[in-house]
C-alpha positions in Angstrom: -38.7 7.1 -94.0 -38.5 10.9 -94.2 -37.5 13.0 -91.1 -40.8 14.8 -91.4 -43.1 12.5 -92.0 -41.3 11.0 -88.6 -42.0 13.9 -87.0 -45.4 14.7 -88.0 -46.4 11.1 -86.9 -44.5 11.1 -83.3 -45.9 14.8 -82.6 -49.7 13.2 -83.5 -49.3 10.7 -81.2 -50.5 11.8 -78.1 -54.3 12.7 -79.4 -54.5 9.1 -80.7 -55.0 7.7 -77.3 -58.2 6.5 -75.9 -59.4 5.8 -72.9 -59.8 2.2 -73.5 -56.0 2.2 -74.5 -57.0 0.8 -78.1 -55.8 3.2 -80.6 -57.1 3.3 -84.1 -54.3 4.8 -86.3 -56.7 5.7 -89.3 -57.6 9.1 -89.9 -61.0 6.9 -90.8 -61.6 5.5 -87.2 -64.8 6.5 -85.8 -63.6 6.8 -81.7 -67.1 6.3 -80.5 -68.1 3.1 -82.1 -64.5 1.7 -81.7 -63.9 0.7 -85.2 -62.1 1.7 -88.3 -64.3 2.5 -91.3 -62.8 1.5 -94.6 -61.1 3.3 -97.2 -58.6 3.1 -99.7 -55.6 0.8 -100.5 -53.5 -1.3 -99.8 -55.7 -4.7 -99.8 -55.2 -8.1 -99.5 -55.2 -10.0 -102.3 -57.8 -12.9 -101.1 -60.6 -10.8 -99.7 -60.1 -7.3 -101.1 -60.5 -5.7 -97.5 -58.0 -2.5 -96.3 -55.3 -4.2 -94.5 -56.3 -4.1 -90.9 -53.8 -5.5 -88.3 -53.1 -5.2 -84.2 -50.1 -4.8 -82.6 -50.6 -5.8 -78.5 -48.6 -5.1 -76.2 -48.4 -6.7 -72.4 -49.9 -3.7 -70.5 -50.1 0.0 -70.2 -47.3 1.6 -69.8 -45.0 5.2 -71.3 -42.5 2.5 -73.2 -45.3 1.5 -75.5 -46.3 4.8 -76.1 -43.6 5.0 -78.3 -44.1 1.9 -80.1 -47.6 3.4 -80.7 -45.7 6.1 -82.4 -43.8 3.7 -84.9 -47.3 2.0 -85.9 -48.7 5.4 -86.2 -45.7 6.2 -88.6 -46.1 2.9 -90.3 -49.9 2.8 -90.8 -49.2 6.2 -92.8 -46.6 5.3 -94.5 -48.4 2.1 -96.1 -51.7 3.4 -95.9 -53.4 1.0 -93.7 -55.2 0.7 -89.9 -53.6 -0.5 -87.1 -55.2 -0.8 -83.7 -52.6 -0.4 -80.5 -54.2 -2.8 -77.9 -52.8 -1.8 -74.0 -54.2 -4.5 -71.7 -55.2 -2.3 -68.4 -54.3 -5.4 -66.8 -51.4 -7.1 -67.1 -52.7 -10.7 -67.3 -53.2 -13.2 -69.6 -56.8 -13.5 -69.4 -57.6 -10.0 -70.5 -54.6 -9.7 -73.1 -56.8 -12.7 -74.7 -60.0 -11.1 -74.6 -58.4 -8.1 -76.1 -57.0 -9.7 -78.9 -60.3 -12.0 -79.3 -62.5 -8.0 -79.5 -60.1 -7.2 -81.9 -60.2 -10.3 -84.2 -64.3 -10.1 -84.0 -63.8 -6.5 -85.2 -62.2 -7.3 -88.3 -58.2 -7.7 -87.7 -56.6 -9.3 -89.9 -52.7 -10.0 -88.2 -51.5 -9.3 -84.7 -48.2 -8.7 -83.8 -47.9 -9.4 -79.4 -46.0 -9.3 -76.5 -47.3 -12.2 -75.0 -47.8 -12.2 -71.3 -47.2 -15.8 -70.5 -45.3 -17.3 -73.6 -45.2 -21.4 -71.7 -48.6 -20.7 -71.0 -50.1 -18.9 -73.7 -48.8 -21.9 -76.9 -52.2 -23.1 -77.9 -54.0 -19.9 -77.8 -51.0 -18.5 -79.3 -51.2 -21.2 -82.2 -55.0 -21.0 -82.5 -54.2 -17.1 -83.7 -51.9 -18.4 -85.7 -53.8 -21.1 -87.7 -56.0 -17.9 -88.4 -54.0 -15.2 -89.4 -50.3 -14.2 -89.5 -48.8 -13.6 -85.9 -45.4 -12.5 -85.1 -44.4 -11.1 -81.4 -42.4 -8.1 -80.2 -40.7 -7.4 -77.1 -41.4 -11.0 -75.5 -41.2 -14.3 -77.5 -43.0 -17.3 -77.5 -40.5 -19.6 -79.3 -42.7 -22.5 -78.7 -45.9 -21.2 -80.6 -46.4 -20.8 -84.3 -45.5 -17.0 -84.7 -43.8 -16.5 -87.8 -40.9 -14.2 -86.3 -39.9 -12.3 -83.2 -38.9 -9.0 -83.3 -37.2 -7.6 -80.5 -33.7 -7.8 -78.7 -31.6 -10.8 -77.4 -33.2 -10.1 -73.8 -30.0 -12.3 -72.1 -27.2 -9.6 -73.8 -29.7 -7.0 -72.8 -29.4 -8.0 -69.0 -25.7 -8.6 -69.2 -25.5 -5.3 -70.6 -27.6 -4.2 -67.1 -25.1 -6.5 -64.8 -22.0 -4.3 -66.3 -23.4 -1.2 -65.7 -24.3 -2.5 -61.7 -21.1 -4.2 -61.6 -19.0 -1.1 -62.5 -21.0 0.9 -59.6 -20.7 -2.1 -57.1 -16.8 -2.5 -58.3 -16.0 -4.3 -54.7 -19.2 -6.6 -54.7 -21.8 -7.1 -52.1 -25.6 -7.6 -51.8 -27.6 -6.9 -54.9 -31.2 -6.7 -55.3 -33.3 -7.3 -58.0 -36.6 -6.2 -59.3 -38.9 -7.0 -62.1 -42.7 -7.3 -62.8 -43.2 -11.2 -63.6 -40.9 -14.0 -64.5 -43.7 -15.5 -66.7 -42.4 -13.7 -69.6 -39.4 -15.0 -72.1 -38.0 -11.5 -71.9 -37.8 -11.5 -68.3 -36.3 -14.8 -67.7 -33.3 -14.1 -70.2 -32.8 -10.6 -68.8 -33.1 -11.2 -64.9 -30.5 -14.6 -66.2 -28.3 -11.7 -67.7 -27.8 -9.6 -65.0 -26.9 -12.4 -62.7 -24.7 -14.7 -65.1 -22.4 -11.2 -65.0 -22.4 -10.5 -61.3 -21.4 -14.5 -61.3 -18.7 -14.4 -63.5 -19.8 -16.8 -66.1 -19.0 -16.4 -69.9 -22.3 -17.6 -71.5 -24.6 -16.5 -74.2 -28.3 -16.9 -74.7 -27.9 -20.0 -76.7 -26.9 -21.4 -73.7 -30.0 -21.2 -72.2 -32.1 -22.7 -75.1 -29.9 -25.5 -75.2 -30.3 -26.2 -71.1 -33.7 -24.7 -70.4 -33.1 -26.2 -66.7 -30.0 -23.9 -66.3 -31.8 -21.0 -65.2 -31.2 -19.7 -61.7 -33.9 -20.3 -59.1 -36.4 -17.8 -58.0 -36.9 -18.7 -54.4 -33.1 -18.8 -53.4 -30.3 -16.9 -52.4 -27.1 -16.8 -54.9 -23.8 -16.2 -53.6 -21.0 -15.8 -56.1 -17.1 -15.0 -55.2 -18.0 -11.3 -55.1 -21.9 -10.5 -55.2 -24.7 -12.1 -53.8 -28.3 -11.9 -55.4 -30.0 -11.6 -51.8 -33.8 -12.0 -53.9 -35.8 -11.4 -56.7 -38.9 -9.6 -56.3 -41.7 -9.4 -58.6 -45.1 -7.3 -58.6 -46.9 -8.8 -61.3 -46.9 -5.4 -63.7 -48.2 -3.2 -60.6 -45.6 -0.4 -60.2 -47.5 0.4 -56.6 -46.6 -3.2 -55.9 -42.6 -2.3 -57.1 -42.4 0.9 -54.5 -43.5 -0.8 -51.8 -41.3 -4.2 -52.2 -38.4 -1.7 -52.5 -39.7 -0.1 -49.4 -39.8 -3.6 -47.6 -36.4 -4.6 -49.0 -34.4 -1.4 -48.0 -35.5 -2.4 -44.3 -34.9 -6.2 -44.6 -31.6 -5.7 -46.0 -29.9 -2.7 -44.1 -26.4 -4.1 -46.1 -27.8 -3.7 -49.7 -25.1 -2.3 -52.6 -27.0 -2.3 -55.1 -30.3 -2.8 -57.3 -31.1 -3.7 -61.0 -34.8 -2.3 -62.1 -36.0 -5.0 -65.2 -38.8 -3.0 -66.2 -39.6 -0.1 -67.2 -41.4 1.3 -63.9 -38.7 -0.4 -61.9 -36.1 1.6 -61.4 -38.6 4.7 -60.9 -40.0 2.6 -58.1 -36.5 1.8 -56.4 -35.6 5.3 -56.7 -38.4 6.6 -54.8 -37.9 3.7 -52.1 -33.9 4.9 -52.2 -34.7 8.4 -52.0 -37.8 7.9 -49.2 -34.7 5.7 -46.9 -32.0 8.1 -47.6 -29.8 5.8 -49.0 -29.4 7.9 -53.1 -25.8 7.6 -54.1 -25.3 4.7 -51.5 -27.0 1.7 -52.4 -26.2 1.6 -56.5 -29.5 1.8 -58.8 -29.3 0.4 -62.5 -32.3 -0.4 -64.7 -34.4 -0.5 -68.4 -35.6 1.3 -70.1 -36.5 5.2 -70.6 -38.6 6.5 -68.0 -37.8 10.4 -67.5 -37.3 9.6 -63.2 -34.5 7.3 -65.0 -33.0 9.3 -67.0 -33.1 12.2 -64.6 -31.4 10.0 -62.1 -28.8 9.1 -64.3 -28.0 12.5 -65.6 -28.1 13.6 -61.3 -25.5 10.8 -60.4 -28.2 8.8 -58.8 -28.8 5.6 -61.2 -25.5 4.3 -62.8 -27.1 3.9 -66.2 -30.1 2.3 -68.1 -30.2 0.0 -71.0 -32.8 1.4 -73.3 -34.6 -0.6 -76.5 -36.3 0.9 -79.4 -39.9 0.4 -79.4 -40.2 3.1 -81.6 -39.1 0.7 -84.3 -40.6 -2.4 -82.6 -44.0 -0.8 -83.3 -43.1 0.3 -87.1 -41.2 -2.7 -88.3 -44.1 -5.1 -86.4 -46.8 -2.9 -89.1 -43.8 -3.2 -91.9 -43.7 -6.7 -91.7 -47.1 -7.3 -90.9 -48.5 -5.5 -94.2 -45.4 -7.8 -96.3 -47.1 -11.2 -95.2 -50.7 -9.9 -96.0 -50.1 -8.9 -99.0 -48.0 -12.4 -99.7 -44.8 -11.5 -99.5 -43.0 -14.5 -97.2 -39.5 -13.6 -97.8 -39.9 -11.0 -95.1 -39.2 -13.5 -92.5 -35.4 -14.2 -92.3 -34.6 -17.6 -92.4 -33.2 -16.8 -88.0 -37.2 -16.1 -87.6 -36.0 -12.9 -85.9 -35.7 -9.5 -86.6 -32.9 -7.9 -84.0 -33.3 -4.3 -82.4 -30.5 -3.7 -80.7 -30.2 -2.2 -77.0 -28.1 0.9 -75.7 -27.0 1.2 -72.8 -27.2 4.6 -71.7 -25.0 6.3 -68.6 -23.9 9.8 -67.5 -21.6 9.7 -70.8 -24.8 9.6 -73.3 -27.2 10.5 -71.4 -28.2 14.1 -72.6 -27.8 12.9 -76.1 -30.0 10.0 -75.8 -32.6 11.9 -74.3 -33.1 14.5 -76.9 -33.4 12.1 -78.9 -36.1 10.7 -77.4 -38.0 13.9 -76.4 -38.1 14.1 -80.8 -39.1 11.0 -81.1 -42.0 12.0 -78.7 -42.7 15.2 -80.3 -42.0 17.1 -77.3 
């Protein structure tokens, strides 16, 4: 695509938002009534309707605001509406009845980042007996979606355990935070980070092979070196993540380090760290690209981030998307999965990466 169409798209992002946190990326969309009216091509070849697709993600939340900029850049691009659905709650029940007022109002494919994939299978494969579905971010192997598009979540969280592991270099007690364990993502990237500080050589075809070989939640687990002293989870709220951190700083005075899963994590640890005193002494690694993040990293007080690329989840979820509507099946690969690679960013790459992504942002 062409540098300044990206441009123009990413620096028109931040009017599209509404306060529902469904976006209508047509220039057509009436705001009020909460609907795009039709006009022009592409169409689909059965019904002669404008392509009209959604791409859902799990909650609200800055990471997906960048996605939204790759659909906004993809609806342009191939001329057709996509509506960005943020559940303001991160639970199943109102992802569903966000999707379901989407499909009543004319959608024609969704591409989601489904909350609870084990779950979610039959209404997951009800959409899919519908219309074409594919997920992002979050995988639900089980269901019918045609193709994932996302990262390998369990390198991704390996990739988190070296950056802890190089901070912690003479071991210790390690915490770690994420916002559910409900998800595929999380499951493989929480595995990740402690199959590293464990010393064990696997991959995430491990896992699918031996779906029991995951480590228990509820449990302590000591390695030769580190020792995973608990898990916590807040269920999306990152209120719930600062005070957790809060709780855990005091019930574990000999703490070395912490890994942040979500995006909001590591945010949330670093206030708790910074509130105790304990910045620069109890090591902080985390996902994704929040700005407390990256300002912590480039500050020596966060060893590093890995970062994905929603930017491109968003545009190549519309890409593909507008290819099976418009018949063209050979956009699935025969893997049924579309990789975006993670970075792992540090004080090395740091200032690099994140003019990149104030560009991306149109700031």
């Amino acid at each position: 695509m062409k540098r300044g169409l990206l441009l123009l798209a990413l620096a028109f992002v931040g009017c599209q938002v509404q306060d529902s946190q469904t976006t209508q990326t047509s220039e057509n969309a009436d705001p009020a009534a909460g609907t795009t009216a039709p006009a022009g091509t592409p169409e689909t070849p059965a019904t002669g309707k404008r392509l009209s697709v959604a791409f859902v993600t799990n909650q609200i939340a800055d990471f997906w605001k960048i996605s939204e900029a790759g659909c906004i850049t993809a609806s342009k691009e191939f001329d057709m509406d996509v509506q960005v659905i943020m559940p303001p709650e991160a639970t199943a029940v109102v992802q569903k009845q966000k999707v379901e007022d989407a499909i009543a109002g004319g959608i024609q494919a969704i591409a989601i980042s489904p909350l609870d994939a084990d779950n979610q299978i039959e209404w997951l494969d009800s959409l899919a007996d519908k219309m074409p579905l594919i997920t992002h971010d979050s995988d639900a192997p089980a269901s019918k979606r045609l193709v994932y598009i996302g990262m390998d979540n369990y390198a991704a969280g390996r990739a988190c355990g070296e950056i802890l592991k190089k901070a912690v270099p003479d071991g210790g007690q390690i915490l770690l935070c994420i916002g559910r364990l409900e998800q595929d993502n999380s499951r493989y990237r929480r595995q990740g980070v402690i199959d590293v500080l464990m010393g064990r050589d696997r991959t995430i075809q491990f896992y699918k092979d031996n779906p029991g070989s995951f480590d228990p939640v509820e449990e302590e687990l000591k390695g030769d070196k580190y020792t995973i002293v608990a898990t916590l989870t807040d269920q999306g709220k990152p209120e719930v993540a600062l005070q957790k951190a809060e709780d855990a700083l005091v019930k574990y005075p000999d703490l070395k380090g912490i890994a942040g899963l979500f995006e909001y994590n590591p945010p949330a640890c670093y206030q708790a760290l910074k509130k105790a005193g304990l910045l620069k002494q109890v090591a902080l690694a985390g996902f994704d690209e929040n700005d407390v993040t990256l300002q912590a990293i480039r500050d020596g007080e966060c060893a590093g981030t890995v970062v994905q690329n929603p930017y491109e989840y968003g545009y190549q979820s519309v890409k593909v998307l507008k290819e099976l509507l418009s018949g063209n099946q050979q956009v699935i690969p025969p893997s049924r999965y579309i990789d975006i690679a993670p970075r792992s960013i540090t004080a090395e790459n740091v200032d690099t990466y994140w003019e990149e992504l104030k560009r991306l942002k149109g700031q």
